[in-house]
C-alpha positions in Angstrom: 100.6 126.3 126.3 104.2 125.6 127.3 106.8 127.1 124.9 108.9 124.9 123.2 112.9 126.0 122.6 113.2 129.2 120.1 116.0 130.6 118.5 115.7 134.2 119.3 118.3 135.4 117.1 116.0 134.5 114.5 113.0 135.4 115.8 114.0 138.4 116.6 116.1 139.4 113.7 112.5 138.1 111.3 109.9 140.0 113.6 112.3 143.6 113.2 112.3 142.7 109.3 108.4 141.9 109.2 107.3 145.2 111.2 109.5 147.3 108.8 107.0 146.0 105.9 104.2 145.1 107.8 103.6 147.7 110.5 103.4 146.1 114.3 102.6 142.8 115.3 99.4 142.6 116.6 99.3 139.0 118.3 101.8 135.6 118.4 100.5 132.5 118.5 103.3 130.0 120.1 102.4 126.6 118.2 103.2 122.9 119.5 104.8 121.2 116.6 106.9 118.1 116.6 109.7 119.3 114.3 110.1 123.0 114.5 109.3 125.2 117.4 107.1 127.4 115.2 105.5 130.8 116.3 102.7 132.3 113.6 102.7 136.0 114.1 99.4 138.2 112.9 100.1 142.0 111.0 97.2 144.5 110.3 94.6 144.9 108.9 96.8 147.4 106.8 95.3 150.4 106.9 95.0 151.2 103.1 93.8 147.7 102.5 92.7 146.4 105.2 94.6 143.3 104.4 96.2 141.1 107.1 99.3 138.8 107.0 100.5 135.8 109.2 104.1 135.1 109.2 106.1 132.6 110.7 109.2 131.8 112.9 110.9 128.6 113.5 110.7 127.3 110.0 114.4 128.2 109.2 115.7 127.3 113.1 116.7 123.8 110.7 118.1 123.7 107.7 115.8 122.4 105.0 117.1 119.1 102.9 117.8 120.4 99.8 118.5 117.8 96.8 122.4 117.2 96.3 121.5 117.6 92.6 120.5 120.9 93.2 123.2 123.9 91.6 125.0 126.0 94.6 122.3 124.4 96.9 123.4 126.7 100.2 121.3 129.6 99.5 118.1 127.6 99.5 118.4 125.9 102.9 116.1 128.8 104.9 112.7 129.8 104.3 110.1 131.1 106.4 106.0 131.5 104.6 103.5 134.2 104.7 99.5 134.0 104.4 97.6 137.1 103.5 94.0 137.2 104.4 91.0 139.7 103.6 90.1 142.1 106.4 86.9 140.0 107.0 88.6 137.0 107.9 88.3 136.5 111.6 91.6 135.8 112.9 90.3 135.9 116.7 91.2 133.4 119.4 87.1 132.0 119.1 87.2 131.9 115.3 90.5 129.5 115.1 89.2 127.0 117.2 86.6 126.8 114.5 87.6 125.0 111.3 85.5 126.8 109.0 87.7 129.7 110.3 90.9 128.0 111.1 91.8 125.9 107.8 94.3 128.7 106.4 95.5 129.5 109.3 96.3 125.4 110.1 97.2 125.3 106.2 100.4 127.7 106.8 101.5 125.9 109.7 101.4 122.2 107.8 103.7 123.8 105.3 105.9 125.5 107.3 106.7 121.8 109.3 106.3 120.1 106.0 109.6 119.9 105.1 110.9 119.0 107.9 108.8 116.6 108.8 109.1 114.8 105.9 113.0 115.6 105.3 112.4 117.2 102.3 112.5 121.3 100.8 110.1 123.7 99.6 110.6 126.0 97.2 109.0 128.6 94.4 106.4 126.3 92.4 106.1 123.2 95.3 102.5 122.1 96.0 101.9 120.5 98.9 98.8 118.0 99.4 96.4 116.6 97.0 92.9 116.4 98.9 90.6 119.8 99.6 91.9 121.8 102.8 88.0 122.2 104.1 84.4 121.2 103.2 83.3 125.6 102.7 86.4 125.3 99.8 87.1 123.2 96.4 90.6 124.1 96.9 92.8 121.7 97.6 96.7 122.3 97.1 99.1 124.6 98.8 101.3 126.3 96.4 104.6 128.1 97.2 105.0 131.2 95.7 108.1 134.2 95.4 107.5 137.4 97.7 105.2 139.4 95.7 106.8 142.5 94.6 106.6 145.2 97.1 107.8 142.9 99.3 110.8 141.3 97.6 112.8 143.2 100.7 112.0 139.7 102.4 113.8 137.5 100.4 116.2 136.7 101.5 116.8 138.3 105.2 120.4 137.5 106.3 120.8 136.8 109.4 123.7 137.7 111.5 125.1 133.5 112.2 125.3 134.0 108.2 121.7 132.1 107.5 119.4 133.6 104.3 116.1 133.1 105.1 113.7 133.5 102.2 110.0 134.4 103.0 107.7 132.7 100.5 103.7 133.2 99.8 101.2 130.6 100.1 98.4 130.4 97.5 95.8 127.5 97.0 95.0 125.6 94.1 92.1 123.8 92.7 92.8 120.1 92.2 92.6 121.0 88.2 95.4 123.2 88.7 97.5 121.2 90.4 97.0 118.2 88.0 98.0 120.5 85.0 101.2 122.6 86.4 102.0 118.7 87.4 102.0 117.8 83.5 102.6 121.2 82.0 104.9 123.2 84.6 104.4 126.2 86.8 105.2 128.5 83.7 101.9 127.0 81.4 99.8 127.1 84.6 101.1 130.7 84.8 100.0 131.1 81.5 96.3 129.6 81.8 96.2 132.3 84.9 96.7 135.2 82.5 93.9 134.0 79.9 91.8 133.2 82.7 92.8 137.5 84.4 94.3 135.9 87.4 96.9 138.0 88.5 99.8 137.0 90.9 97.7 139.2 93.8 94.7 136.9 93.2 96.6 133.9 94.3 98.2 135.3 97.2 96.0 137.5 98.8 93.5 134.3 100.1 90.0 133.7 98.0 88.3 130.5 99.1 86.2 130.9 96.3 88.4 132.6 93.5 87.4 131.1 90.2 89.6 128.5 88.3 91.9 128.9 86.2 90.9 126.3 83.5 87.2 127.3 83.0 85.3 130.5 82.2 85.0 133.2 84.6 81.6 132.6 85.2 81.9 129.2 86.7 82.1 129.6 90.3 85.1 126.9 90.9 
């Protein structure tokens, strides 16, 4: 596949930052996309947790459009995302040109050209899409979420051309979800998370079939 223009002072400068929290990157996968040259890069399985993480690079080679109404928007122009998948989740070459395998992976990509392709920003509370990501899941939304703690180092990473690039986790939502932080705000859908016991590593460590935060526990979505 023929690489399109990156910005290696970027890429560079994000993949030194990611190994120093991640441990080495095992595999890059150079991705065609019309508005950002966008590489997804694979970390892990850690070896405590077996947990492994896809970043990307090329998100913040543009500046996102930030709303003029926005306080001090300047900070807020730069943001790359992070997925973290369960060690069972095959992440091989075979497996992604599978969609039953593939959808998170195609999932973080979408957001990361999202606002740029649709000259727009995304930020700490944004859901993206309305309609469910794959036929095996009831999920439907992408939601944007802070760096969880132990990894607040990420946000932001300033670059040396001056840039801040904030690294923000993905998490999916059930279209119930969505509807309510929609009317309520991210703050009462928070809330309905902590009745429900879903804590903040529930949403972003990937679950296709985490239970909901609006019914009981025992309902599987």
């Amino acid at each position: 596949m023929p690489d399109s223009p990156r910005d290696p002072l970027l890429r560079n400068s994000m993949l030194a930052e990611y190994e120093e929290v991640f441990g080495p990157c095992e595999v890059t996968w150079g991705l065609r996309r019309k508005h950002i040259p966008l590489d997804i890069h694979l970390f892990g399985p850690d070896p405590k947790t077996g947990i492994q993480t896809l970043v990307t690079t090329g998100m913040a080679a543009k500046p996102m459009t930030v709303p003029k109404e926005c306080v001090n928007p300047d900070p807020w122009h730069y943001g790359e995302l992070a997925l973290q998948l369960p060690k069972n989740w095959r992440l091989d070459d075979e497996a992604l040109q599978d969609k039953r395998h593939s959808w998170p992976f195609n999932a973080l990509a979408d957001a990361a050209e999202y606002p740029h392709r649709n000259d727009t920003w995304i930020w700490w509370g944004h859901t993206i899409g309305e309609t469910p990501l794959h036929p095996s899941t009831k999920l439907s939304s992408t939601l944007i979420l802070p760096a969880p703690p132990e990894f607040e180092c990420l946000s932001p990473v300033k670059l040396l051309d001056g840039r801040e690039v904030h690294v923000m986790f993905l998490a999916f939502l059930y279209p119930a979800e969505r509807e309510y932080k929609v009317k309520h705000g991210l703050e009462a859908l928070e809330e309905k998370f902590i009745e429900a016991g879903i804590a903040p590593r529930d949403l972003t460590l990937f679950n296709p079939k985490r239970h909901i935060a609006l019914k009981p526990r025992r309902w599987p979505f």
